[in-house]
N, C-alpha and C positions, 0 to 999 in steps of 0.2 A: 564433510562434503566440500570441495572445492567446486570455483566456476569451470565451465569445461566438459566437466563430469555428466551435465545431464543434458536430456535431448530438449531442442528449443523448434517452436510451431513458428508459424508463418508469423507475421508482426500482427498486434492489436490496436484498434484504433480507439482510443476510451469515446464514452458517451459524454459532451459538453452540458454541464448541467447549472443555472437552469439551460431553458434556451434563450435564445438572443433578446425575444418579446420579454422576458424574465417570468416565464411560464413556468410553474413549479411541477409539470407533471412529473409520474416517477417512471425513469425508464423501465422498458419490461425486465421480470426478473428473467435471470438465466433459467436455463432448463432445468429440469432436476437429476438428470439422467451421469453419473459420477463424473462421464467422458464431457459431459459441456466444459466450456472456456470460460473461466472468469466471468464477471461482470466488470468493468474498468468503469468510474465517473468521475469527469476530470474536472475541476474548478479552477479557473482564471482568474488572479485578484483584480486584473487588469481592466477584466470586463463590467462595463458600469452596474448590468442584470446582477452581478457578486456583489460586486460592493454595496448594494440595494439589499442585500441579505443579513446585513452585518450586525444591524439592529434585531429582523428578528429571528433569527437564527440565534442568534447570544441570549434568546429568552428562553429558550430550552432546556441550556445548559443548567443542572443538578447543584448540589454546595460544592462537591468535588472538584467540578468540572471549574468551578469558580474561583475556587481557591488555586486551585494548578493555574488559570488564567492571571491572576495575582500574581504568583509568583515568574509568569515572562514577562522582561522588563521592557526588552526593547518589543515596539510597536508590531513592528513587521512577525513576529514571535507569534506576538498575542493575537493578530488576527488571523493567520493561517491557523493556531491551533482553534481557535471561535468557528473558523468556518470549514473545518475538517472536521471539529464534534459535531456541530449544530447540524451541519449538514445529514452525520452520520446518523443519526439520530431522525432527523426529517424521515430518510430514509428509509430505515429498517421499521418505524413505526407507520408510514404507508403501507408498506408492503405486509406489513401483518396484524393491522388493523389497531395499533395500539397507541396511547397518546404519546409523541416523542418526547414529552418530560417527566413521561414516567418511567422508562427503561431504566435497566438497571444496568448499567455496564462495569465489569469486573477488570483485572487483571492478569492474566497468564502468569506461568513463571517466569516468563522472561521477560514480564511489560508486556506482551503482546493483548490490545483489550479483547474484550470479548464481552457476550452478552449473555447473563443469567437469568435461570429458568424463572426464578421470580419476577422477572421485569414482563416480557412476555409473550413466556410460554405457557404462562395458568390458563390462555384461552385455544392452545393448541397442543396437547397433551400426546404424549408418545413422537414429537417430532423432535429430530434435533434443531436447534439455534441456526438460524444463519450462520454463518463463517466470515470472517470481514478483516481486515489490514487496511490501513490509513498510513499515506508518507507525503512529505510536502517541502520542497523547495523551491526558492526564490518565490512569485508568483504563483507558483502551481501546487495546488492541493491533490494530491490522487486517493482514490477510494475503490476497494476490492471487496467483491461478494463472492459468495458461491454456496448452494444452500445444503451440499453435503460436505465438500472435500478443507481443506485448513488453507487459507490463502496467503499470499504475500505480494506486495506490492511495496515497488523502489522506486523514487525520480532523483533525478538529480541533473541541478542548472551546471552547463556546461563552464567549463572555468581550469586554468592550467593547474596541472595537480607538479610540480616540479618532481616530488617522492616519488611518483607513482611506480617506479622501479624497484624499491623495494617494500612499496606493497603491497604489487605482483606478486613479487617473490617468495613472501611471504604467507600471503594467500590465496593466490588465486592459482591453479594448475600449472605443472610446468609446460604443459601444452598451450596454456593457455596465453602462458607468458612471452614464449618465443614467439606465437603468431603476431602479438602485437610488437613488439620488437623487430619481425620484417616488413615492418607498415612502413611507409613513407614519415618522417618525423611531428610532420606536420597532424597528421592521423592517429599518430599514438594515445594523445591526450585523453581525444574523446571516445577511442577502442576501450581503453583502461574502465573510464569511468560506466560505457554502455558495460562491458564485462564487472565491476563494480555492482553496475544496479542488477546484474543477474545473480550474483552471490549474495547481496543483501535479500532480495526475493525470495530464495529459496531457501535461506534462511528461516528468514519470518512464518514463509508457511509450514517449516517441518519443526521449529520451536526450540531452535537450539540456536545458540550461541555464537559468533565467531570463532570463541576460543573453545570453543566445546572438544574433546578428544572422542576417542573412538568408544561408542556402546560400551560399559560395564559387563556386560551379556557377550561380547565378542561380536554381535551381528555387525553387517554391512549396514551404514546410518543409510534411509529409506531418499532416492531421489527423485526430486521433484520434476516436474514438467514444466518447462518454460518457456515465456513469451514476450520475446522483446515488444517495447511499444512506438505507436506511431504517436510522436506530441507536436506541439509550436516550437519554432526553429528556435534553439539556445538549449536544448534541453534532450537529456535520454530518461530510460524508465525500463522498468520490466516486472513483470508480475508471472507467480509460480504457484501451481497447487502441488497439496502434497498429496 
């Protein structure tokens, strides 16, 4: 799959979480119906309500979770990944009644986590797992739900990418490449990178690779539906179900 390739919905505005008062409610779950639109919950490290989380939000976190914390060295590392799990975790364990240091969260093949039937689904049997994606740069933590389809979610703080020509070229459509190519110079940067976070997204949620080649089987690899996001100025995103 390249960027380009698949159709993209109107823009997403994620849910600010908490709120400003530092209110922990949990936003409504999305619908259950395939066609709903992600869930998006955006975290600011900026905002004092976050930073207020930092403590207990990091008491949730597992041995795992601990030990990966250990090994980010620099600061800024180690608290986005505290309050992108901590977070994750508040949340999936509201929403289906379970304690969030009890979850069990796994790994995909690709890194992608995920959440096992042991953690829990002992109390909701014959359903599948939420579905969920986590990414975070600069300040911003993003988090994607959806309770049937595979998610993916991309941010990324805006910043001159000099390469970015040949990593167009390289991966992202040829269609995709010339368009931003007739952009005004100045526009190219941040085209690249918003088209960037739509192929990492769609990525994520279909569970393959950047360097993945084409199906074994011969099929057409399956593409996702995407949704650029609306964020705080310095910043693009995008999130995709598969």
């Amino acid at each position: 799959m390249q960027s380009g390739d698949s159709p993209v919905r109107a823009a997403i505005a994620p849910v600010a979480w908490p709120d400003p008062g530092g209110g922990l409610a949990l936003p409504p779950w999305p619908g259950t119906a395939p066609a709903a639109a992600p869930l998006l919950v955006l975290l600011d490290r900026r905002k004092p309500q976050v930073k207020a989380l930092v403590a207990p939000l990091g008491d949730l976190l597992d041995p795992g979770d601990r030990q990966r914390l250990r090994q980010l060295r620099r600061q800024e590392d180690g608290e986005r990944f505290l309050l992108g799990r901590g977070a994750l975790r508040w949340l999936l364990g509201g929403w289906l009644g379970c304690d969030p240091a009890g979850l069990v969260l796994g790994v995909g093949p690709h890194g992608k986590p995920e959440l096992l039937p042991q953690g829990a689904l002992g109390k909701r049997r014959g359903e599948l797992p939420p579905r969920f994606n986590v990414s975070h740069s600069g300040d911003l933590i993003l988090l994607g739900f959806h309770p049937q389809r595979p998610v993916g979610v991309d941010v990324e703080q805006r910043r001159p990418v000099p390469e970015w020509e040949a990593i167009a070229d390289r991966f992202l459509s040829t269609g995709e490449s010339e368009r931003i190519r007739t952009l005004a110079e100045e526009r190219r940067g941040a085209a690249f990178l918003a088209a960037w976070c739509r192929l990492e997204a769609g990525h994520k949620a279909t569970g393959v690779g950047l360097f993945a080649g084409a199906p074994a089987d011969g099929r057409t690899r399956e593409v996702p539906d995407l949704w650029p996001l609306t964020l705080p100025d310095g910043y693009v995103g995008a999130a995709a179900l598969a």
